[in-house]
Chimera marker file (.cmm) of the C-alpha trace (Angstrom):
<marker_set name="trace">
<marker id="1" x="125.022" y="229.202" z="20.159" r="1" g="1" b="0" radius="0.5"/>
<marker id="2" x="125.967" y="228.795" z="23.664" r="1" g="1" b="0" radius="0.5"/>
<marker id="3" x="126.192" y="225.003" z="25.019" r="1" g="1" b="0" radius="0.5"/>
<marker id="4" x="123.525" y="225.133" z="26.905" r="1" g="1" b="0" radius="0.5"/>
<marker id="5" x="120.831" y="226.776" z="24.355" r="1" g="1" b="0" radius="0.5"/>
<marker id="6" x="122.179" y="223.587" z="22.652" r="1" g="1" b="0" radius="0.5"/>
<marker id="7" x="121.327" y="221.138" z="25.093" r="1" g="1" b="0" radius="0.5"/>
<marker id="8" x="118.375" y="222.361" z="25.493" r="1" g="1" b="0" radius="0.5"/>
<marker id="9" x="116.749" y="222.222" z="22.260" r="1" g="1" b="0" radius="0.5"/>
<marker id="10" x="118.897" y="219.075" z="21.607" r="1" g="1" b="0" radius="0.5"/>
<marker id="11" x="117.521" y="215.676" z="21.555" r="1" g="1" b="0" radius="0.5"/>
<marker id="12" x="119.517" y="214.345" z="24.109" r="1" g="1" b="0" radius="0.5"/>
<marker id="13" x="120.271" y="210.435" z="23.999" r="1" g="1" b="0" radius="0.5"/>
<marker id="14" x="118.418" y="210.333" z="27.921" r="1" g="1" b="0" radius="0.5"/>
<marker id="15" x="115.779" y="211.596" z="25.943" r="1" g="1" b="0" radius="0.5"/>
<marker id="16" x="116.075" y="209.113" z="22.801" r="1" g="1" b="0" radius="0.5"/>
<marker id="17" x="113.691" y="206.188" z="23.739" r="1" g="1" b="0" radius="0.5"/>
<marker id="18" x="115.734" y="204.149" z="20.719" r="1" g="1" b="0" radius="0.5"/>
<marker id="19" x="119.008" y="204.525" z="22.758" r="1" g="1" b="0" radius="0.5"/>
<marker id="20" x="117.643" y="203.994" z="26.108" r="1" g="1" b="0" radius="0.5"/>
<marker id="21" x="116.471" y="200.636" z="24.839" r="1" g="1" b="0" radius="0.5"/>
<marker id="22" x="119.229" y="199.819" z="22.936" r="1" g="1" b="0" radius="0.5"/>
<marker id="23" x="121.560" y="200.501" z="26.147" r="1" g="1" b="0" radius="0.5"/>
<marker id="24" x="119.293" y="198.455" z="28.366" r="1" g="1" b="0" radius="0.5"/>
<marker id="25" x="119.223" y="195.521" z="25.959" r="1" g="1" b="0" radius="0.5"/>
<marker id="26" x="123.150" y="196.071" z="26.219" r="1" g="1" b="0" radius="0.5"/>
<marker id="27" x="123.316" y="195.701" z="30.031" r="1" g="1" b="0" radius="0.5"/>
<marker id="28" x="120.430" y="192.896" z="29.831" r="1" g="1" b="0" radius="0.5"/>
<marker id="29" x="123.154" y="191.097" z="26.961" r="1" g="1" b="0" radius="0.5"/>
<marker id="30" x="126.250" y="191.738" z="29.118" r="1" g="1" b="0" radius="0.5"/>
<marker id="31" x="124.958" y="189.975" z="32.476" r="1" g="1" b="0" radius="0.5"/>
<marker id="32" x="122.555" y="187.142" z="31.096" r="1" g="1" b="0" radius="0.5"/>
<marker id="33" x="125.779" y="186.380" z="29.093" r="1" g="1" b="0" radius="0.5"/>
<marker id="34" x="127.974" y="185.885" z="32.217" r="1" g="1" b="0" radius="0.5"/>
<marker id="35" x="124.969" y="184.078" z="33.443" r="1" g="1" b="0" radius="0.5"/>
<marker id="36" x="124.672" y="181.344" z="31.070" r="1" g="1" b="0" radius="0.5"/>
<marker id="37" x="128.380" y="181.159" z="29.538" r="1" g="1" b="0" radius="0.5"/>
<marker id="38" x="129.303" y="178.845" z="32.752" r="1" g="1" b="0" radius="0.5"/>
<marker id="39" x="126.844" y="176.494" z="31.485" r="1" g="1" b="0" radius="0.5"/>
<marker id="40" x="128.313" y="176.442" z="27.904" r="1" g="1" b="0" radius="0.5"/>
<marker id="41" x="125.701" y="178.595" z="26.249" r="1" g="1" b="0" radius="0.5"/>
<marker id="42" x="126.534" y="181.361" z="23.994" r="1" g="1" b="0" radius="0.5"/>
<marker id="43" x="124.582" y="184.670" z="23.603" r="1" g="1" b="0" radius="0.5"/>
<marker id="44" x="123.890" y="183.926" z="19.880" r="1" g="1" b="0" radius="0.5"/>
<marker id="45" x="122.842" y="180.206" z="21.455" r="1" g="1" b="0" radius="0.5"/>
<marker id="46" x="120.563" y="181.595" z="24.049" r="1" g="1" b="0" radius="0.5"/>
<marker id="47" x="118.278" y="183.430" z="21.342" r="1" g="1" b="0" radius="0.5"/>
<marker id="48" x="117.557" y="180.095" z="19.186" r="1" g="1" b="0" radius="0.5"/>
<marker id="49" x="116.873" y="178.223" z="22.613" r="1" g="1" b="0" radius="0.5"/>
<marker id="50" x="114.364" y="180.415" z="23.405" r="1" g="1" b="0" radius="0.5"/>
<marker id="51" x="112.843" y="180.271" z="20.317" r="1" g="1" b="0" radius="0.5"/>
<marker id="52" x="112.844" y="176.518" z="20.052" r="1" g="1" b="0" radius="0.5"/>
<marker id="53" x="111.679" y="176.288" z="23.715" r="1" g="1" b="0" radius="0.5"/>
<marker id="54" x="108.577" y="177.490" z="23.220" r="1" g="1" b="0" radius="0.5"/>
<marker id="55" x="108.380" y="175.693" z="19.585" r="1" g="1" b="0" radius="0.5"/>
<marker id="56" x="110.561" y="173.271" z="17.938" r="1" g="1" b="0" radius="0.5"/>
<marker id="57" x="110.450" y="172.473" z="14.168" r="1" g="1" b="0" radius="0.5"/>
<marker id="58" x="110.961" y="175.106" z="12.923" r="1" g="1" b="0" radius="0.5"/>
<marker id="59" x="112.831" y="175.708" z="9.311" r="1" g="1" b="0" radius="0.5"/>
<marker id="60" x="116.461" y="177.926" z="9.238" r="1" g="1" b="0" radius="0.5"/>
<marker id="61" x="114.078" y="180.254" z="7.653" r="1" g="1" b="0" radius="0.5"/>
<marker id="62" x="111.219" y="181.025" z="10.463" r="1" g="1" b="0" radius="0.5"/>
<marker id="63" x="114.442" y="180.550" z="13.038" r="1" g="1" b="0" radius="0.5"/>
<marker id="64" x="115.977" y="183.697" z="11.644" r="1" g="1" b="0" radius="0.5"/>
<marker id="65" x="112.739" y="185.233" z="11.150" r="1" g="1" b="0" radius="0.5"/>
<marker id="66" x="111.762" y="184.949" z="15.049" r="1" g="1" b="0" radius="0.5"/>
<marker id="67" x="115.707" y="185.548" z="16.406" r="1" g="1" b="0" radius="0.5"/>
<marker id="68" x="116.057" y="188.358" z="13.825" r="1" g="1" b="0" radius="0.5"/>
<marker id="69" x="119.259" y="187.265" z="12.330" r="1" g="1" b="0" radius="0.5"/>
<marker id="70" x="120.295" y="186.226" z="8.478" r="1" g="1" b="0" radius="0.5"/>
<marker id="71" x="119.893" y="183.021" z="7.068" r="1" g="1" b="0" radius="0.5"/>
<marker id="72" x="124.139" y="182.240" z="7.364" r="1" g="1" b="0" radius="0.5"/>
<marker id="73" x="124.318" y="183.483" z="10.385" r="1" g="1" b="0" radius="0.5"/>
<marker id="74" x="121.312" y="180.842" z="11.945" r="1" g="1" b="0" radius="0.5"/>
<marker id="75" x="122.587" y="178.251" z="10.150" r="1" g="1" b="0" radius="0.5"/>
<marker id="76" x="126.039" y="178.456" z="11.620" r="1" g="1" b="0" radius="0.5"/>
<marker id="77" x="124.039" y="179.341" z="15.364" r="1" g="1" b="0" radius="0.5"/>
<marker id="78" x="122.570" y="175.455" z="14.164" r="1" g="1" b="0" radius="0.5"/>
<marker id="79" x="125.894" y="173.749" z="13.354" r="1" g="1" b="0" radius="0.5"/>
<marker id="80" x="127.881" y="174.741" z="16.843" r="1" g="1" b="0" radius="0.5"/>
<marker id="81" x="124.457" y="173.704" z="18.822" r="1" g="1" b="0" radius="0.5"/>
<marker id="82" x="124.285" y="170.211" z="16.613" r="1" g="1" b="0" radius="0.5"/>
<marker id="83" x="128.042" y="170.067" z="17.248" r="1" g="1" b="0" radius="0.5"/>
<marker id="84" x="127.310" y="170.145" z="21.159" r="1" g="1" b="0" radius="0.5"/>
<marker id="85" x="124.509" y="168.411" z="21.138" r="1" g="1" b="0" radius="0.5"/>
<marker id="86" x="121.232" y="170.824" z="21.901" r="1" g="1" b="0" radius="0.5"/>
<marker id="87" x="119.550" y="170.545" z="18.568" r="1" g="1" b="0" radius="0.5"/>
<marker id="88" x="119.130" y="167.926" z="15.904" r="1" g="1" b="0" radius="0.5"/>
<marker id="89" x="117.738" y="168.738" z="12.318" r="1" g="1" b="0" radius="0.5"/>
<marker id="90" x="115.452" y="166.181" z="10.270" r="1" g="1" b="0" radius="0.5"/>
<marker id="91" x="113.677" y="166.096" z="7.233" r="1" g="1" b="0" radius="0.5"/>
<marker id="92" x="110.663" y="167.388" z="6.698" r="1" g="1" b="0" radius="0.5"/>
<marker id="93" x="107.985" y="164.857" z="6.308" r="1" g="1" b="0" radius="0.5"/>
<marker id="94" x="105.892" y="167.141" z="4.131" r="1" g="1" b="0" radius="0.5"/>
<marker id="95" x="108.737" y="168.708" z="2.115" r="1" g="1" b="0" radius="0.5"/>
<marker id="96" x="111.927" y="166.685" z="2.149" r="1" g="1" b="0" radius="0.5"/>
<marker id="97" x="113.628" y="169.497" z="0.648" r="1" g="1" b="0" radius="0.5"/>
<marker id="98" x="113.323" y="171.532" z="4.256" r="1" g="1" b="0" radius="0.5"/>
<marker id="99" x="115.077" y="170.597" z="7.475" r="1" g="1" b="0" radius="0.5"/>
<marker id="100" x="113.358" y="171.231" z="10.926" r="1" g="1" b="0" radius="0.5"/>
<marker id="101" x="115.167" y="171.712" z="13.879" r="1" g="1" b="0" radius="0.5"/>
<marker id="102" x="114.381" y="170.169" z="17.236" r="1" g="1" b="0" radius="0.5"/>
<marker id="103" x="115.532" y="170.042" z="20.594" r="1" g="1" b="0" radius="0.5"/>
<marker id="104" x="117.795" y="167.284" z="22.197" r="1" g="1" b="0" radius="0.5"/>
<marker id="105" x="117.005" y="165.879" z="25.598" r="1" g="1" b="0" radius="0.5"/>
<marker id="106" x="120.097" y="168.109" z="26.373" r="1" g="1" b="0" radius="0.5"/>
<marker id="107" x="118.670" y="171.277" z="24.906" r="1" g="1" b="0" radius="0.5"/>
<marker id="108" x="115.376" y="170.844" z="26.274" r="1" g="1" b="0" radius="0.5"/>
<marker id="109" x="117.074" y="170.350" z="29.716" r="1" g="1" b="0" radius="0.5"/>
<marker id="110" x="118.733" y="173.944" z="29.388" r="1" g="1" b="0" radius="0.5"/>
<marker id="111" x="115.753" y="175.173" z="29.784" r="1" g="1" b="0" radius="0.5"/>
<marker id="112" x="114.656" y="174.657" z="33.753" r="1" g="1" b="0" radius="0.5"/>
<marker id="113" x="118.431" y="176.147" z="34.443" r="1" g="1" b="0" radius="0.5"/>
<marker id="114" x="118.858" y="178.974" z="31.916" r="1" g="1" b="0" radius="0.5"/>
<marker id="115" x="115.313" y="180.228" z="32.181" r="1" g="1" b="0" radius="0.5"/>
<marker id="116" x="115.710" y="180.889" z="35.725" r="1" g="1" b="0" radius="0.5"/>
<marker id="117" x="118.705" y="182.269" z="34.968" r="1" g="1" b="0" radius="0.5"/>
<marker id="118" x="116.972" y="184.904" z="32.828" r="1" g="1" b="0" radius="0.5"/>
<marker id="119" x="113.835" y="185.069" z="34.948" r="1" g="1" b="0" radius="0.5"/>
<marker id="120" x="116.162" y="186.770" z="37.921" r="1" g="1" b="0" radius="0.5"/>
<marker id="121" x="117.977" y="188.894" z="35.544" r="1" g="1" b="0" radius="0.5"/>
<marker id="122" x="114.534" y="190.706" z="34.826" r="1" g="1" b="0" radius="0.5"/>
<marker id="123" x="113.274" y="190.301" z="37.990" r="1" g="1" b="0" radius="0.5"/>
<marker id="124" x="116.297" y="192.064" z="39.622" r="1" g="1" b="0" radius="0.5"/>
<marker id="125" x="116.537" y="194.851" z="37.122" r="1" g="1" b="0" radius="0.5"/>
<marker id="126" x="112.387" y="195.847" z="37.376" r="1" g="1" b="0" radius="0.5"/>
<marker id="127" x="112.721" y="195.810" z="41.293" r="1" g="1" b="0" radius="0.5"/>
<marker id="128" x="112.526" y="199.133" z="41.449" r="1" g="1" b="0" radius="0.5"/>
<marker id="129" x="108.590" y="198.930" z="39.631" r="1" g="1" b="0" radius="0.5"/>
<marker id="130" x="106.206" y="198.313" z="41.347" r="1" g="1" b="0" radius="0.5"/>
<marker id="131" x="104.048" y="195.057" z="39.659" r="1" g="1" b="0" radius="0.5"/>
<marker id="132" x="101.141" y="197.679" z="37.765" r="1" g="1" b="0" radius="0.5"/>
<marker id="133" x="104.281" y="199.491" z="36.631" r="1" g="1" b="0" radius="0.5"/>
<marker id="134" x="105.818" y="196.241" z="35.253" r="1" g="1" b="0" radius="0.5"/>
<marker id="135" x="103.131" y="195.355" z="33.425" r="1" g="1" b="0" radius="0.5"/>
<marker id="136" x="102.300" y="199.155" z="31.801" r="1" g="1" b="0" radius="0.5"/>
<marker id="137" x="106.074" y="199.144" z="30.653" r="1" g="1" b="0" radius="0.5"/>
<marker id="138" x="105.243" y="195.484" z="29.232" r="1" g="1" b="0" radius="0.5"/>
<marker id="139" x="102.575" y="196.896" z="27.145" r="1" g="1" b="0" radius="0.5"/>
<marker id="140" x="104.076" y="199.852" z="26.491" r="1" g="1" b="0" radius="0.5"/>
<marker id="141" x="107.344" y="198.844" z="24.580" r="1" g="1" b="0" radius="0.5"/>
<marker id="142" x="105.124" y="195.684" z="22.796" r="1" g="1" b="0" radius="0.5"/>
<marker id="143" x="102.966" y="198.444" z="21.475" r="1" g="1" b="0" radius="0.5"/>
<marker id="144" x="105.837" y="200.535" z="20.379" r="1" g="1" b="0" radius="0.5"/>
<marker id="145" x="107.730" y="197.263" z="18.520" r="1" g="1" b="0" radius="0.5"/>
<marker id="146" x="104.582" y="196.587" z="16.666" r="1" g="1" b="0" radius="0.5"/>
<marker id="147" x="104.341" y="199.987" z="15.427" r="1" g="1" b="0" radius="0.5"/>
<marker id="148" x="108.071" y="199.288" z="14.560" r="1" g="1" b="0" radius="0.5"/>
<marker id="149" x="107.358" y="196.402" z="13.247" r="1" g="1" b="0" radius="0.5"/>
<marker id="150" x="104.696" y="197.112" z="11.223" r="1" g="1" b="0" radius="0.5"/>
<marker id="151" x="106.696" y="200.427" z="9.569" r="1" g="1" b="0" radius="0.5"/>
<marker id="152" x="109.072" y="198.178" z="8.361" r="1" g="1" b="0" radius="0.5"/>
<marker id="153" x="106.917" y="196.218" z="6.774" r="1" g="1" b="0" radius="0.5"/>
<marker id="154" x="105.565" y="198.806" z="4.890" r="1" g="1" b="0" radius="0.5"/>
<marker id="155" x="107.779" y="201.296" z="3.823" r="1" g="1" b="0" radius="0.5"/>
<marker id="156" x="105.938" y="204.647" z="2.782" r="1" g="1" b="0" radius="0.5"/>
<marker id="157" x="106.898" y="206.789" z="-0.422" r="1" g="1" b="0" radius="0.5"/>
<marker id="158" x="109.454" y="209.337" z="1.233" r="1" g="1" b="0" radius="0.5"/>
<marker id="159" x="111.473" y="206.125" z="1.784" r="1" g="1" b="0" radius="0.5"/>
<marker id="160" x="111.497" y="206.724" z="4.832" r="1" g="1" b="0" radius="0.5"/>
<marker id="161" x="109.592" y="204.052" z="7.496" r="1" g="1" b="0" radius="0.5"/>
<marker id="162" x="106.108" y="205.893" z="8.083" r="1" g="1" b="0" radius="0.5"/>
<marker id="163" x="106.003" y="206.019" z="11.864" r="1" g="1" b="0" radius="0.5"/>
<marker id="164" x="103.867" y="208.472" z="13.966" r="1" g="1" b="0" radius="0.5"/>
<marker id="165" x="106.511" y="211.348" z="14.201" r="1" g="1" b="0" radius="0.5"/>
<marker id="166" x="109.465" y="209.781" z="12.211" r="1" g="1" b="0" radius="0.5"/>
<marker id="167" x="110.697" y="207.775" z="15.456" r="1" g="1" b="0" radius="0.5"/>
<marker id="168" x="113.777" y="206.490" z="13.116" r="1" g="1" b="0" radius="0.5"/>
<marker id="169" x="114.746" y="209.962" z="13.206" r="1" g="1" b="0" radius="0.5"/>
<marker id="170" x="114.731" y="210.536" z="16.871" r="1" g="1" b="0" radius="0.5"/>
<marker id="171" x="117.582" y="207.765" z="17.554" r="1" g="1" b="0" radius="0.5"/>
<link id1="1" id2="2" r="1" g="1" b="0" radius="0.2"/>
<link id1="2" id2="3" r="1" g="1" b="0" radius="0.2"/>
<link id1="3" id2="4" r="1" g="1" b="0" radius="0.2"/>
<link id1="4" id2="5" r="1" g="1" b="0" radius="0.2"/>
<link id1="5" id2="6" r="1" g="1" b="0" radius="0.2"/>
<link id1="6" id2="7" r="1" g="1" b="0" radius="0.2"/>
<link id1="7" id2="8" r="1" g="1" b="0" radius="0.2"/>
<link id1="8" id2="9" r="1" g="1" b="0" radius="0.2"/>
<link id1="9" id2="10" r="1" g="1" b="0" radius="0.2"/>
<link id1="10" id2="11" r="1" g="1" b="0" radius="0.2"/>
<link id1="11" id2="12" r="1" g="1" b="0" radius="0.2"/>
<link id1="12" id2="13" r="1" g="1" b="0" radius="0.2"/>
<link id1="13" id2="14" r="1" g="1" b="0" radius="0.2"/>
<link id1="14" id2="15" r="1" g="1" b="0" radius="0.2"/>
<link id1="15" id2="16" r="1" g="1" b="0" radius="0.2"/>
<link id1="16" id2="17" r="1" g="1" b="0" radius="0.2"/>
<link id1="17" id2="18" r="1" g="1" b="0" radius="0.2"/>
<link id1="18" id2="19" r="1" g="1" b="0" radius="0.2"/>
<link id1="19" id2="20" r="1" g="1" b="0" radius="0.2"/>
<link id1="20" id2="21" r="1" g="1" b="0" radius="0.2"/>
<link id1="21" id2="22" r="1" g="1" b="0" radius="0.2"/>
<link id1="22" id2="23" r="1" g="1" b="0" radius="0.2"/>
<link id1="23" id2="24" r="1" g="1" b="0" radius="0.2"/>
<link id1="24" id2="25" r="1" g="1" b="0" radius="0.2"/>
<link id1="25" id2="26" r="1" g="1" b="0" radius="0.2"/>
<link id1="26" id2="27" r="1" g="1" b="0" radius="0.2"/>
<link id1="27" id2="28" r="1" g="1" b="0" radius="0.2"/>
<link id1="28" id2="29" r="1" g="1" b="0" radius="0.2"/>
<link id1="29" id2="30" r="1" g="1" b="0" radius="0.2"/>
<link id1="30" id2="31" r="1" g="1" b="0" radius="0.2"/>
<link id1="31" id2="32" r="1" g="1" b="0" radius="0.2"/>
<link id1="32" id2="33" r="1" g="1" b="0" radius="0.2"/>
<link id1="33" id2="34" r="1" g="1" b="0" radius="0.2"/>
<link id1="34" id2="35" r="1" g="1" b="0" radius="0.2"/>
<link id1="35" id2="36" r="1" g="1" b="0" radius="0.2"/>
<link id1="36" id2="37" r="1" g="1" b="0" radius="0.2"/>
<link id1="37" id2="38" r="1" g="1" b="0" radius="0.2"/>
<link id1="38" id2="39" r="1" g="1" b="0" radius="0.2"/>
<link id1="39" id2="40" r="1" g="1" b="0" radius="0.2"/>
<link id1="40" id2="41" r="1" g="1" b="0" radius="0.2"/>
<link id1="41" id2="42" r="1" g="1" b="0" radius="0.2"/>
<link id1="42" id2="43" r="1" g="1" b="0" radius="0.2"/>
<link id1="43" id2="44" r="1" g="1" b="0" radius="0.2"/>
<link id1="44" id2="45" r="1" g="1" b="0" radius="0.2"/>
<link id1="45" id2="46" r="1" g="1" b="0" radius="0.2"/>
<link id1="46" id2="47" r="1" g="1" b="0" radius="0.2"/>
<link id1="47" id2="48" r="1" g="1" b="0" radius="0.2"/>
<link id1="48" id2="49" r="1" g="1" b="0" radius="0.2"/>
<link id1="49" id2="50" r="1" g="1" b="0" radius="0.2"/>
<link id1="50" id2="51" r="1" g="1" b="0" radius="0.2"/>
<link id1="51" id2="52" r="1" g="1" b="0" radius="0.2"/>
<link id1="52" id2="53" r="1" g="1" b="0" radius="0.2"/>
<link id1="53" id2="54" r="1" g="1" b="0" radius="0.2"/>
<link id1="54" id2="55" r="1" g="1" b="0" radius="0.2"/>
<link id1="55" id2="56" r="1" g="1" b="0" radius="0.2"/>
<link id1="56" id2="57" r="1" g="1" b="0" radius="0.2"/>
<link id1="57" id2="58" r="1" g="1" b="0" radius="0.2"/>
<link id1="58" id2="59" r="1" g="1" b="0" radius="0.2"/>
<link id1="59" id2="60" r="1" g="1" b="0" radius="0.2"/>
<link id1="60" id2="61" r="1" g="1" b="0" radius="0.2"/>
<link id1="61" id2="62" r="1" g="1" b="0" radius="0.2"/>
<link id1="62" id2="63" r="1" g="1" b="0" radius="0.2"/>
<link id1="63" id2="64" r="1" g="1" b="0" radius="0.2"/>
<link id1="64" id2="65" r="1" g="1" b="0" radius="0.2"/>
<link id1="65" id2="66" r="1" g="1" b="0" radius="0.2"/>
<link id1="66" id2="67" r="1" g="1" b="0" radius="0.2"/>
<link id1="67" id2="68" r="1" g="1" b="0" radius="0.2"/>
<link id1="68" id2="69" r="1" g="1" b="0" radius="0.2"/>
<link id1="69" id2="70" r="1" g="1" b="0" radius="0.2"/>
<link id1="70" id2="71" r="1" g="1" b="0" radius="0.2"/>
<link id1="71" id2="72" r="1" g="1" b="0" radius="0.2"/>
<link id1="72" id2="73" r="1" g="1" b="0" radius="0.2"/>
<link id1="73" id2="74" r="1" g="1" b="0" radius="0.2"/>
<link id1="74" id2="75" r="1" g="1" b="0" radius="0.2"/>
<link id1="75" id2="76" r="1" g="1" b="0" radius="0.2"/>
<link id1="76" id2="77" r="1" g="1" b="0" radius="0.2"/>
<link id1="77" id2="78" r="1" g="1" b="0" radius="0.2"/>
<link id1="78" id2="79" r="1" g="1" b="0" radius="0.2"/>
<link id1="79" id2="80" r="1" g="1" b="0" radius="0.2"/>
<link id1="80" id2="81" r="1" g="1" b="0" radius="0.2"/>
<link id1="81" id2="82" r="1" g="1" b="0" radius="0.2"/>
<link id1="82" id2="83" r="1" g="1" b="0" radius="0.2"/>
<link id1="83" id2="84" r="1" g="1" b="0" radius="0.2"/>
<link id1="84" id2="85" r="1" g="1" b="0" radius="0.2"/>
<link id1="85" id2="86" r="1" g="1" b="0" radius="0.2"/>
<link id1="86" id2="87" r="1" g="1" b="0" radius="0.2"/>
<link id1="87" id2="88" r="1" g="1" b="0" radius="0.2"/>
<link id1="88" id2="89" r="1" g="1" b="0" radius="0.2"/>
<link id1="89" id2="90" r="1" g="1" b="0" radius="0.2"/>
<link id1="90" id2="91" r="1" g="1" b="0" radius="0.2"/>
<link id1="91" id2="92" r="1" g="1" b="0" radius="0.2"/>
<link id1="92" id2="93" r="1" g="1" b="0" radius="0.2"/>
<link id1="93" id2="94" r="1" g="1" b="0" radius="0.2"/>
<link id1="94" id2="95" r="1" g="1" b="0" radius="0.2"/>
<link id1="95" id2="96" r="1" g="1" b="0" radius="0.2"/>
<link id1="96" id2="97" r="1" g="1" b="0" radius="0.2"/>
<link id1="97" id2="98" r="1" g="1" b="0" radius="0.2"/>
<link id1="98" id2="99" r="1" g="1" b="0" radius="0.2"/>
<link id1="99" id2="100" r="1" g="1" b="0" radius="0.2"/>
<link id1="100" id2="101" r="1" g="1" b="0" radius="0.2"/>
<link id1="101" id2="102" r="1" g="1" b="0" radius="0.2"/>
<link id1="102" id2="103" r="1" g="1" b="0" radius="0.2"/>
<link id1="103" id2="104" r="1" g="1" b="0" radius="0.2"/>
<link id1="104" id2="105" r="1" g="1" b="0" radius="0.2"/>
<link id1="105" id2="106" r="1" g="1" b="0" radius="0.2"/>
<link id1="106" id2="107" r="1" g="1" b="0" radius="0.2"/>
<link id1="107" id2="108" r="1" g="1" b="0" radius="0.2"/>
<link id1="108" id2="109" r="1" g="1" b="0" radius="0.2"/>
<link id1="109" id2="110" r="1" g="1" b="0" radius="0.2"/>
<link id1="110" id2="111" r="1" g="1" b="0" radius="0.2"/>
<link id1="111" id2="112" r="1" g="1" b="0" radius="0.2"/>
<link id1="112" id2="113" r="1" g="1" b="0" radius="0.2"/>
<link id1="113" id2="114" r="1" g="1" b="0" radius="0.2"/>
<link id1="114" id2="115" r="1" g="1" b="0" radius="0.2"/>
<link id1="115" id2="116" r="1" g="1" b="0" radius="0.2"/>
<link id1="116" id2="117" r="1" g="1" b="0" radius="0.2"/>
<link id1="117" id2="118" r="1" g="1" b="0" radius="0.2"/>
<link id1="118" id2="119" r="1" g="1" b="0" radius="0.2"/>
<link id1="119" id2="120" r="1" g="1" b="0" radius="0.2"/>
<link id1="120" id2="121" r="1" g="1" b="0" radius="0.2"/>
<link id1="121" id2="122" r="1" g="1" b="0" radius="0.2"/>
<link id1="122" id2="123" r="1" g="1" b="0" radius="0.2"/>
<link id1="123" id2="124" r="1" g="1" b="0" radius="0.2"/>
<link id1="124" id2="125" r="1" g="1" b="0" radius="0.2"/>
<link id1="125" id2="126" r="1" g="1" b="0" radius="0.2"/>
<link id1="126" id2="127" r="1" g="1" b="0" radius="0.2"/>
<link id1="127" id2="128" r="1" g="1" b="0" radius="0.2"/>
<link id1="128" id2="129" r="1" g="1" b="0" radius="0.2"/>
<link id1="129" id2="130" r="1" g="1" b="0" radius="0.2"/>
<link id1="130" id2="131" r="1" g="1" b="0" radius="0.2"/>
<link id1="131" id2="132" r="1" g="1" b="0" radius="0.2"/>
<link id1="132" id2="133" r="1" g="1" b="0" radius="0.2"/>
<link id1="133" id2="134" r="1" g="1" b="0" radius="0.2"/>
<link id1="134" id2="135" r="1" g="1" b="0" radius="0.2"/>
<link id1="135" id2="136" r="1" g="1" b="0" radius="0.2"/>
<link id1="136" id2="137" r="1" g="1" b="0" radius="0.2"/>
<link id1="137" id2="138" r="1" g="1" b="0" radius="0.2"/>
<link id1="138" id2="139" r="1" g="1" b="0" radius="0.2"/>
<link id1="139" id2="140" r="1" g="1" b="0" radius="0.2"/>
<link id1="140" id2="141" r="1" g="1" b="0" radius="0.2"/>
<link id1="141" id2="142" r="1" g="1" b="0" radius="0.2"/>
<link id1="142" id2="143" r="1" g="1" b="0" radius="0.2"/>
<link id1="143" id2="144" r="1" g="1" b="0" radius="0.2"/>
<link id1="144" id2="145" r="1" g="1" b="0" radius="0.2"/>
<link id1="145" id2="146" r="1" g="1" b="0" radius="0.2"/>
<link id1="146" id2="147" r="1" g="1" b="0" radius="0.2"/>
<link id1="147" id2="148" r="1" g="1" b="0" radius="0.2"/>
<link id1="148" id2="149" r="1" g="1" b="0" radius="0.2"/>
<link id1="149" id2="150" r="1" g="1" b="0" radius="0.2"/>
<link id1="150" id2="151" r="1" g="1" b="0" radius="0.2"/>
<link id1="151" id2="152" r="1" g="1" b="0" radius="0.2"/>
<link id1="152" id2="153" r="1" g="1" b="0" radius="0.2"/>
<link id1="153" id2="154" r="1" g="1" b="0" radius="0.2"/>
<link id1="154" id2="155" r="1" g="1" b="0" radius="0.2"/>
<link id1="155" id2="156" r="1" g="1" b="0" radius="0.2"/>
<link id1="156" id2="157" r="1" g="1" b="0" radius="0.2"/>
<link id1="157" id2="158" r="1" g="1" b="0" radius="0.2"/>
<link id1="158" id2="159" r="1" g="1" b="0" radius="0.2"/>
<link id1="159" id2="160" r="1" g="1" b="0" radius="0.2"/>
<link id1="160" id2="161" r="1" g="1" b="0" radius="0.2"/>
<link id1="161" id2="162" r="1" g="1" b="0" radius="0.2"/>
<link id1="162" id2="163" r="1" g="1" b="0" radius="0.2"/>
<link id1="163" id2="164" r="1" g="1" b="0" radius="0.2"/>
<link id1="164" id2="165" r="1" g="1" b="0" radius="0.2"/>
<link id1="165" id2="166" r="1" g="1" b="0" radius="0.2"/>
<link id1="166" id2="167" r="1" g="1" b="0" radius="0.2"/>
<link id1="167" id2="168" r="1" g="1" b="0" radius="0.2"/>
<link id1="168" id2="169" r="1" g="1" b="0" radius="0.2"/>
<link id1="169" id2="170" r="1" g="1" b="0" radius="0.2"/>
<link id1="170" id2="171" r="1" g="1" b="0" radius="0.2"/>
</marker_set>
């Protein structure tokens, strides 16, 4: 089979909506990193900000839920940030056997000069969208991680994640 005939019935990774979203999340990584490391902020940092900047008291548990990380991993995300002084953890009130995490003044500050940050980063990379396009590819990819989302949450009897057309396959 000739190289082209190849190509051409090939799934080629241009075509692979799992790879082009896993190499933009790449770029989007690479340069919000460089943003936000002059301020002291790690990558792995940045994610449990966010998280905690839209809700703080939150159990190690529901952090790596929403971040999408294991349980070792947040807790060690939690230590360097209580080390530097972004988060502090407390009992829970309800069940003193949990520890919430909160914000410090500090770590709440982060957030009028990192979001920005962040805000341009997007801003610069859709400028070539115009604002109805923006929003469709919004909607788009949120409707495409639910259906992700809810595959993995129910795995079907091939053992393989039921989604419209195999989409695990297509990577």
């Amino acid at each position: 089979m000739s190289t082209s005939s190849r190509a051409s019935s090939a799934f080629l990774l241009n075509d692979s909506l799992g790879y082009l979203i896993r190499s933009t999340h790449y770029h989007f990584q690479s340069l919000l990193a460089a943003r936000i490391e002059p301020h002291g902020i790690t990558l792995g940092m940045w994610y449990f900000l966010r998280v905690l900047w839209e809700e703080e008291g939150l159990t190690q548990r529901e952090l790596s839920n929403r971040v999408g990380t294991m349980e070792p991993t947040t807790l060690e995300a939690i230590r360097s940030m209580e080390a530097i002084g972004l988060v502090r953890r407390e009992r829970d009130l309800k069940d003193g056997r949990k520890r919430l995490v909160y914000l410090t003044e500090k770590g709440a500050a982060l957030e009028k000069v990192l979001l920005p940050l962040a805000r341009d980063l997007v801003d610069d990379a859709v400028t070539d969208l115009n604002t109805d396009e923006q929003v469709e590819l919004l909607i788009m990819l949120q409707k495409v991680r639910g259906k992700l989302a809810r595959a993995r949450q129910r795995p079907s009897s091939s053992g393989k994640d039921d989604v419209d057309g195999d989409v695990a396959d297509r990577k």
